[in-house]
C-alpha positions in Angstrom: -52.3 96.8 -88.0 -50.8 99.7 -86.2 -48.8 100.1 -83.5 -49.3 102.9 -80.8 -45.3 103.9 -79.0 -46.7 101.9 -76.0 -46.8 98.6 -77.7 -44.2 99.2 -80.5 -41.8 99.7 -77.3 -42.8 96.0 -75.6 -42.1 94.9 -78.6 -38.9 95.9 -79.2 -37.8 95.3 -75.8 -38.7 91.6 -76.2 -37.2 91.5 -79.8 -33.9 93.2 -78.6 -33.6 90.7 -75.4 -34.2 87.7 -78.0 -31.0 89.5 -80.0 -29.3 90.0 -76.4 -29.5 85.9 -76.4 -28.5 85.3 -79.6 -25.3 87.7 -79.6 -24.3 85.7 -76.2 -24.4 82.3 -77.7 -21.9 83.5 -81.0 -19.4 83.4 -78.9 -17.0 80.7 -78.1 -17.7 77.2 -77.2 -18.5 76.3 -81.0 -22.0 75.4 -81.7 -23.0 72.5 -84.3 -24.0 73.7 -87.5 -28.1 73.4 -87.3 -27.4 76.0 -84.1 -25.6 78.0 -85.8 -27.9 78.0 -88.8 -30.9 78.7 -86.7 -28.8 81.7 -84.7 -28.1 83.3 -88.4 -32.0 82.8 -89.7 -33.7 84.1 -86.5 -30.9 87.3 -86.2 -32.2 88.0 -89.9 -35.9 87.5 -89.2 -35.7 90.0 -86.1 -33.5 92.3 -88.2 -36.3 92.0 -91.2 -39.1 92.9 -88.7 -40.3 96.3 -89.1 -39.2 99.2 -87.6 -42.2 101.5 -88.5 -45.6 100.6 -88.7 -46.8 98.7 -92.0 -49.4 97.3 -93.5 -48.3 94.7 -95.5 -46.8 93.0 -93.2 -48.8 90.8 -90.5 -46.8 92.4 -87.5 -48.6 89.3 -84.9 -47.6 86.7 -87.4 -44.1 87.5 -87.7 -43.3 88.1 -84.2 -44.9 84.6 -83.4 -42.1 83.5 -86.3 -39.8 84.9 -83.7 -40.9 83.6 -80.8 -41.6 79.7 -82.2 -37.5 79.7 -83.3 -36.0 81.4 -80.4 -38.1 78.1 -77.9 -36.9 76.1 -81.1 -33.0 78.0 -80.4 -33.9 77.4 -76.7 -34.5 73.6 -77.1 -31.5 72.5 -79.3 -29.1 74.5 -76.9 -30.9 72.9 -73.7 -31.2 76.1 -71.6 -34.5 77.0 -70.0 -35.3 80.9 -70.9 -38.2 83.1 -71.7 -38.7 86.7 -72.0 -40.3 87.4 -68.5 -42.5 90.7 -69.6 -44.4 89.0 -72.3 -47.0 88.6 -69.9 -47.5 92.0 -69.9 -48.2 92.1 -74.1 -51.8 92.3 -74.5 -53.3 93.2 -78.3 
């Protein structure tokens, strides 16, 4: 499927706040390892989404990847956050 700038913009806005998280919660207190695993897998499945449009790859089914491990991140570290404009992604 391709991406018009519109949407390919929402979705990098929602893709860099998930990396805005994940760079926060590097940082000192430790984290057990599964956390930590999780915070290494989901930076490199955001890093290996794509940055131009491409048909191989199943753009919807990657970024629901994305969003099923960051509530997954969410969950294991106990906090309570979303990404308030997803609302606003309609396909």
């Amino acid at each position: 499927m391709i991406l018009g700038f519109h949407r390919g913009a929402e979705i990098g806005a929602e893709l860099g706040f998930y990396l805005g998280v994940l760079e926060n919660h590097q940082i000192p207190p430790p984290i057990n390892e599964k956390i930590s695993n999780l915070i290494i897998q989901l930076r490199q499945i955001i890093e290996q989404f794509p940055k131009v449009n491409c048909d191989s790859v199943d753009l919807f089914e990657s970024l629901n990847t994305i969003r099923a491990q960051f509530k997954k991140l969410a969950a294991l570290l106990k906090i309570k956050i979303e990404y308030s404009d997803r609302s606003k992604l309609s396909f």
